[in-house]
Residue frames as a rotation matrix with the C-alpha (Angstrom) as fourth column:
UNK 1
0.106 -0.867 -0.487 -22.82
0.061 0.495 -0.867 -0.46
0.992 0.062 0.106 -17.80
UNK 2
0.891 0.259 0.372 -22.10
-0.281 -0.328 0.902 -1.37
0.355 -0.909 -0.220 -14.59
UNK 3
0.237 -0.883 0.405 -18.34
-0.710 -0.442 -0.548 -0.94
0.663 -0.158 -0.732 -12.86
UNK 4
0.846 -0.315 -0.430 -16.74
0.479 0.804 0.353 -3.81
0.234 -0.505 0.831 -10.94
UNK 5
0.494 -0.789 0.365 -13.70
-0.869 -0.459 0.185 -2.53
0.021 -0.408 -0.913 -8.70
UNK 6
0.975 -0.161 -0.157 -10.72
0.122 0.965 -0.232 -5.06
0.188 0.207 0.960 -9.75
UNK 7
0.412 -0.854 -0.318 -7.55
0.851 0.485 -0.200 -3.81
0.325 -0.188 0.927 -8.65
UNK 8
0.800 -0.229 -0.554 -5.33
-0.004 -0.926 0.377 -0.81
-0.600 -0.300 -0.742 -7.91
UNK 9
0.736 -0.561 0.378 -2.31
0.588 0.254 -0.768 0.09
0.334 0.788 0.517 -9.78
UNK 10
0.819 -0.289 -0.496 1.16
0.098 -0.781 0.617 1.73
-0.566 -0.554 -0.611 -8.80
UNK 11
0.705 -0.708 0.025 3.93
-0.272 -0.303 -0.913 3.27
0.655 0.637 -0.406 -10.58
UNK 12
0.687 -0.724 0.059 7.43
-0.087 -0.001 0.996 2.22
-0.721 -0.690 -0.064 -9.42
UNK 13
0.536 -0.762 -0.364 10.78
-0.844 -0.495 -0.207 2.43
-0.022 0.418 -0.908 -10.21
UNK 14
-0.582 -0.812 -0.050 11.93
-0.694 0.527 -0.491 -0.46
0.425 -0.251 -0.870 -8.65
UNK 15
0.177 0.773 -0.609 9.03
-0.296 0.632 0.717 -3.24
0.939 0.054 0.340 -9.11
UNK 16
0.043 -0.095 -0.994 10.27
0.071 0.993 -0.092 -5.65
0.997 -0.067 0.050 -6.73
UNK 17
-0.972 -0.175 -0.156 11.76
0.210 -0.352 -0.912 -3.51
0.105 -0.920 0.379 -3.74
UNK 18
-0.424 0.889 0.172 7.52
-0.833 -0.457 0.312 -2.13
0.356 -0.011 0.934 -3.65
UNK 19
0.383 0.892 -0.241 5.79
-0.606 0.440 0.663 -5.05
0.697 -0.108 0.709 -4.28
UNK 20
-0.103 -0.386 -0.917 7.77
0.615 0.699 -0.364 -7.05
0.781 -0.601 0.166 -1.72
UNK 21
-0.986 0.108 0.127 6.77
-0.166 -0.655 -0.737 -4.17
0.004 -0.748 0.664 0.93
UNK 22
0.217 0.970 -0.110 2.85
-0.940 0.238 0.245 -4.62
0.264 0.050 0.963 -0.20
UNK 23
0.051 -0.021 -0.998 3.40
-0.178 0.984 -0.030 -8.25
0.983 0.179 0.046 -0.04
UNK 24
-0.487 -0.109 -0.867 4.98
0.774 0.407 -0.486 -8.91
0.406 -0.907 -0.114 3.54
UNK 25
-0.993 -0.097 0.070 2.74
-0.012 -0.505 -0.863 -5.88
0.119 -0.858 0.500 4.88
UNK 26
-0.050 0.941 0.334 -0.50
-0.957 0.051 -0.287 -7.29
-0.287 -0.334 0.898 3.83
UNK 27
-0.657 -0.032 0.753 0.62
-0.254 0.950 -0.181 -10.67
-0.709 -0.310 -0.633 3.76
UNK 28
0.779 0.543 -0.314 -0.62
-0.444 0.125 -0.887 -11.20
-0.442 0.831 0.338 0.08
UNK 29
-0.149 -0.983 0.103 1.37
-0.030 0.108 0.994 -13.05
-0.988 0.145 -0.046 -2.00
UNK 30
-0.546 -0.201 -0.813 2.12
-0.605 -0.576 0.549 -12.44
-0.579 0.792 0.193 -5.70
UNK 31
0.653 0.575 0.494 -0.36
-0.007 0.656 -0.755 -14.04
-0.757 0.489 0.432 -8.64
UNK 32
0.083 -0.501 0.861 0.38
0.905 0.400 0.146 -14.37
-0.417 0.768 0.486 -12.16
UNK 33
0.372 -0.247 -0.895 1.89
-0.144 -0.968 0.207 -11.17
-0.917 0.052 -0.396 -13.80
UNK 34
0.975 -0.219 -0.021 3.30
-0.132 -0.508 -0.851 -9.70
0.176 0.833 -0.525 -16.56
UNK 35
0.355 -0.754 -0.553 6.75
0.913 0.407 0.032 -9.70
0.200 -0.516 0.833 -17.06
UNK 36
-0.524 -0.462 0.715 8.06
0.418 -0.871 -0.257 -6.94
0.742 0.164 0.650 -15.30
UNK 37
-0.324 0.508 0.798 5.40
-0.599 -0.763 0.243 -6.28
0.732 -0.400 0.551 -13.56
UNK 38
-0.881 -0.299 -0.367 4.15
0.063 0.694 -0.717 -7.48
0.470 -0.655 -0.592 -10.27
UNK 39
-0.005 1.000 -0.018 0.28
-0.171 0.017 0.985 -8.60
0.985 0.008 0.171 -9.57
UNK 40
-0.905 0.332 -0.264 -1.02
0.399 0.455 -0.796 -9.51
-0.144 -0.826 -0.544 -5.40
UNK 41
0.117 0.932 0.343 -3.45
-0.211 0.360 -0.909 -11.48
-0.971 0.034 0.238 -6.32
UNK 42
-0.866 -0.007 0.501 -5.42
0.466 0.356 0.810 -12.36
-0.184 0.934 -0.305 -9.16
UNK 43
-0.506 0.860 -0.069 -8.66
-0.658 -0.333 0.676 -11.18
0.558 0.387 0.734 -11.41
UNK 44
0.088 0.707 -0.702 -11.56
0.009 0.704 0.710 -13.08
0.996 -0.069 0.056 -9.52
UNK 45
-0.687 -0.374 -0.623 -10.36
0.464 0.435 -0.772 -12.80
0.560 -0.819 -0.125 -5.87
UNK 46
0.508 0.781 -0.363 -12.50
0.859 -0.490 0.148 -11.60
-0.062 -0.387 -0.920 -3.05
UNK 47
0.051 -0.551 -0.833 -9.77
0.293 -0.789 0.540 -8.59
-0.955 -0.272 0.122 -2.52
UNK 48
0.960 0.071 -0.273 -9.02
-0.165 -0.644 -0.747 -6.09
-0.229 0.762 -0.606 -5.38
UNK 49
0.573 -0.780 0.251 -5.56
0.813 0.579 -0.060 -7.23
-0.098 0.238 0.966 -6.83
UNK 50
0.588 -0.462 -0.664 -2.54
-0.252 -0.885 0.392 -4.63
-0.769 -0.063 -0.636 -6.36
UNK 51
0.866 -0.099 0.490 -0.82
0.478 -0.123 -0.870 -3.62
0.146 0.988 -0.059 -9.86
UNK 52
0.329 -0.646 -0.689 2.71
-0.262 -0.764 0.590 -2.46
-0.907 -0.013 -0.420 -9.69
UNK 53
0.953 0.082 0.291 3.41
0.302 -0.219 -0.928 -1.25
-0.013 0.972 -0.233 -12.95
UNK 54
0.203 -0.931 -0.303 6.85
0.778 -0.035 0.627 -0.08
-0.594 -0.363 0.717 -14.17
UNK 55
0.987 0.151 -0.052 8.11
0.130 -0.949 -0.287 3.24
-0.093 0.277 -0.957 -14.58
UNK 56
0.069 -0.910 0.409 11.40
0.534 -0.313 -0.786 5.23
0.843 0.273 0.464 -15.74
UNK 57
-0.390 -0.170 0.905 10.59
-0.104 -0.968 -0.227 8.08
0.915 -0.182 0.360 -13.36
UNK 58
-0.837 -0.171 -0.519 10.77
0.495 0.165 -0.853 8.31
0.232 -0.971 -0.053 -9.63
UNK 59
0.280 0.958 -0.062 7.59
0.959 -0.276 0.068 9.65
0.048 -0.078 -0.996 -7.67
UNK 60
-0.270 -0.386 0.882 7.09
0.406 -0.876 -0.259 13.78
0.873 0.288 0.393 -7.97
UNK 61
-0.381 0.867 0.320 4.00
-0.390 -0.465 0.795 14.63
0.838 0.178 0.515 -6.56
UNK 62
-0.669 0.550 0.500 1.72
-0.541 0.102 -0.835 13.70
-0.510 -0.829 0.230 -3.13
UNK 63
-0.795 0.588 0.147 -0.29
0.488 0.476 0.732 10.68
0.360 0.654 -0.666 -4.56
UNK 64
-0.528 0.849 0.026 -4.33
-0.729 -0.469 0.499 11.60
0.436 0.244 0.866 -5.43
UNK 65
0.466 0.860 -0.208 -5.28
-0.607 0.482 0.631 8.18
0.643 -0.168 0.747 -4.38
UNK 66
-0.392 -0.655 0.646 -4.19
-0.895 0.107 -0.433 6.14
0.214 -0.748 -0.628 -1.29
UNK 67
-0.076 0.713 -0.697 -4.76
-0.126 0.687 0.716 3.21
0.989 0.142 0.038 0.33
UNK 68
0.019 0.015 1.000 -6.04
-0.938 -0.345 0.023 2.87
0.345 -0.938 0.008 3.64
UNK 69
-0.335 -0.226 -0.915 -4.40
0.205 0.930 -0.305 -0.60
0.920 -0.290 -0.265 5.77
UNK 70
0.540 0.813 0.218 -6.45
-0.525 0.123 0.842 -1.13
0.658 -0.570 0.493 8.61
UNK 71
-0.549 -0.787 -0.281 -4.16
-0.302 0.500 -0.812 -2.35
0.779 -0.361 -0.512 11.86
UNK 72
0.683 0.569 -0.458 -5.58
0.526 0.051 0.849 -3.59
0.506 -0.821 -0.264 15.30
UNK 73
0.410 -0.484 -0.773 -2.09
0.660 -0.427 0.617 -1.59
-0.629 -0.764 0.144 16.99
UNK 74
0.974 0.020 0.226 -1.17
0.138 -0.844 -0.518 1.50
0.180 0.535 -0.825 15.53
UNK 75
0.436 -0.879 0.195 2.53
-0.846 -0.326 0.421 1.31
-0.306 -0.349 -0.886 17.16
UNK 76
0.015 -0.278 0.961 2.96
-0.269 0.924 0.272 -1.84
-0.963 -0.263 -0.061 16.33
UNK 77
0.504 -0.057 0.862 2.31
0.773 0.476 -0.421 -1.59
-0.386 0.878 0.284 12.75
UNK 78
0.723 -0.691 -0.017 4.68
-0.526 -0.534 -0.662 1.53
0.448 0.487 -0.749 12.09
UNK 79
0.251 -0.647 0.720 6.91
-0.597 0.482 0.641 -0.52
-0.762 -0.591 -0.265 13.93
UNK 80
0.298 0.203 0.933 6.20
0.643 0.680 -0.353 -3.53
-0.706 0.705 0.073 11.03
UNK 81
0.981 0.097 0.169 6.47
0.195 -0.419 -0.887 -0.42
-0.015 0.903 -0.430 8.18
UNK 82
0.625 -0.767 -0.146 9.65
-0.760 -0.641 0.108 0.86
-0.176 0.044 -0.983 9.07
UNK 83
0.073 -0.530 0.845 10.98
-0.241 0.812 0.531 -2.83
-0.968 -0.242 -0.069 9.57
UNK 84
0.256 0.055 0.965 9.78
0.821 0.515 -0.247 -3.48
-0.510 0.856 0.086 5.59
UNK 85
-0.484 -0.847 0.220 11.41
0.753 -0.275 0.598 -0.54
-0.446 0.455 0.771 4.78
UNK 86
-0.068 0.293 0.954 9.07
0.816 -0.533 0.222 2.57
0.574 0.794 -0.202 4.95
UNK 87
-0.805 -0.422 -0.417 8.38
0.588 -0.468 -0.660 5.53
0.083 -0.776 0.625 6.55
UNK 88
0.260 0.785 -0.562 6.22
0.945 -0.326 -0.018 8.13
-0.198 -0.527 -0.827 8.23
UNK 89
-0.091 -0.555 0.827 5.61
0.929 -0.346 -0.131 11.61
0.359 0.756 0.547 7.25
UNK 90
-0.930 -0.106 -0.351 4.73
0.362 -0.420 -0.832 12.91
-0.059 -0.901 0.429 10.83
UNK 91
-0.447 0.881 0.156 1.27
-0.685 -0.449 0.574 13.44
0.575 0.150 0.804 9.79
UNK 92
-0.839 0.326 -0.436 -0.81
0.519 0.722 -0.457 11.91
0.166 -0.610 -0.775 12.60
UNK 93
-0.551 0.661 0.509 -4.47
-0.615 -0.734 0.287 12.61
0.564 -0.155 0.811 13.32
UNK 94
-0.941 0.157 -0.301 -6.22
0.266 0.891 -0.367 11.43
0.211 -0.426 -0.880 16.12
UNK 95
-0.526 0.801 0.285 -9.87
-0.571 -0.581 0.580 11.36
0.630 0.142 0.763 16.58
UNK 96
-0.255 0.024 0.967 -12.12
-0.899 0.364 -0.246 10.01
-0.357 -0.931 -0.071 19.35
UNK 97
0.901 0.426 0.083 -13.22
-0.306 0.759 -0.575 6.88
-0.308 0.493 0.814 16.76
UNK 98
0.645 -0.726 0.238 -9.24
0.711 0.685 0.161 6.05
-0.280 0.066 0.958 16.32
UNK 99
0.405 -0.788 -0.463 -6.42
-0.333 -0.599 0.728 7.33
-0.851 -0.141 -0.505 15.17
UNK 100
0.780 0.411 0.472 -4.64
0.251 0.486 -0.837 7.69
-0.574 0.771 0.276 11.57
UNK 101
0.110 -0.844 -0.524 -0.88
0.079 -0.518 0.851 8.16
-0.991 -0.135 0.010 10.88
UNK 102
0.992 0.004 0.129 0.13
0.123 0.255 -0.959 8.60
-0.037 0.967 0.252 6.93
UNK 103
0.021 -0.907 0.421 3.02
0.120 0.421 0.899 6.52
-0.993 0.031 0.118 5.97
UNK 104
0.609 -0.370 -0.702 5.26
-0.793 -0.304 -0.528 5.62
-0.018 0.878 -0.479 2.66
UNK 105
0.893 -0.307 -0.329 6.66
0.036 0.778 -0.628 3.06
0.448 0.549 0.705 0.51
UNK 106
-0.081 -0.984 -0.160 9.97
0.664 -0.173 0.728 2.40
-0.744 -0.047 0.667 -0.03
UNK 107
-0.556 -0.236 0.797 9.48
0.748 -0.560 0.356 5.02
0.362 0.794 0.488 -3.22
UNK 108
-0.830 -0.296 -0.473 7.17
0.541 -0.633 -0.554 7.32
-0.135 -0.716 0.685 -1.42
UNK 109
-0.302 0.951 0.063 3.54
-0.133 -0.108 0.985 6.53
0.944 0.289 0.159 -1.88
UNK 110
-0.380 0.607 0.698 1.26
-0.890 -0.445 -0.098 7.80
0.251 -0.658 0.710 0.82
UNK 111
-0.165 0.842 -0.513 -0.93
0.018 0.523 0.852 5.70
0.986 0.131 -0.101 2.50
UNK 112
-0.205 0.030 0.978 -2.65
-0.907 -0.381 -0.179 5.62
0.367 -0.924 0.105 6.10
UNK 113
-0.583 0.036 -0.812 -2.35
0.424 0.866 -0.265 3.36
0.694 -0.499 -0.520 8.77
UNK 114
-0.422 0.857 0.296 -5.42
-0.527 -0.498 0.689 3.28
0.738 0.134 0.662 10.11
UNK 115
-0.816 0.053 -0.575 -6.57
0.404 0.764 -0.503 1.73
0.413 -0.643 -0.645 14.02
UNK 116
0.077 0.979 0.189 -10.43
-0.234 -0.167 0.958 2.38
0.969 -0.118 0.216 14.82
UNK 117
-0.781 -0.333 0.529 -11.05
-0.602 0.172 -0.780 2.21
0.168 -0.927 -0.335 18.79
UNK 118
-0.187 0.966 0.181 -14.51
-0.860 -0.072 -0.505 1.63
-0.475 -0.250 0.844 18.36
């Protein structure tokens, strides 16, 4: 058997307020979906399709898996996150190949914003 990478999936509380942050911050717009749930993208695209899934329960925990959004200005896109309603948990690491800050939904999934110098 051989594994095909099709999509990602997040829990949320509040489908819409998420996926309308994923949406306008990678400028993806929604496919067909479930009801309830909210798909960017579709099966078959060149990109893996993002899954927000609904949930009763609010996040607990420091997600296990993240995604990493790739900017060309590193001020300029926490600038963009906070505007779509997220935020920044002051973790910043810079290294001489770029520099990686790690941000949050509106519900408070991780992910790093991520600007390469090189």
């Amino acid at each position: 058997m051989k594994g095909h990478w099709v999509g990602v999936t997040v829990d949320c509380h509040d489908v819409d307020l998420v996926a309308g942050f994923w949406s306008k911050l990678l400028d993806r717009d929604p496919g067909p979906s479930r009801p309830g749930w909210v798909y960017l993208g579709e099966r078959g695209d060149t990109l893996p399709r993002l899954v927000f899934q609904p949930v009763p329960e609010t996040k607990q925990l420091k997600n296990r898996v993240h995604l990493d959004i790739l900017v060309d200005d590193i001020d300029a896109g926490m600038d963009q996150i906070r505007t779509l309603g997220g935020s920044f948990t002051g973790e910043r690491h810079d290294y001489e190949a770029g520099v990686i800050v790690i941000a949050q939904d509106p519900e408070g999934n991780e992910f790093c914003l991520v600007q390469y110098y090189q």
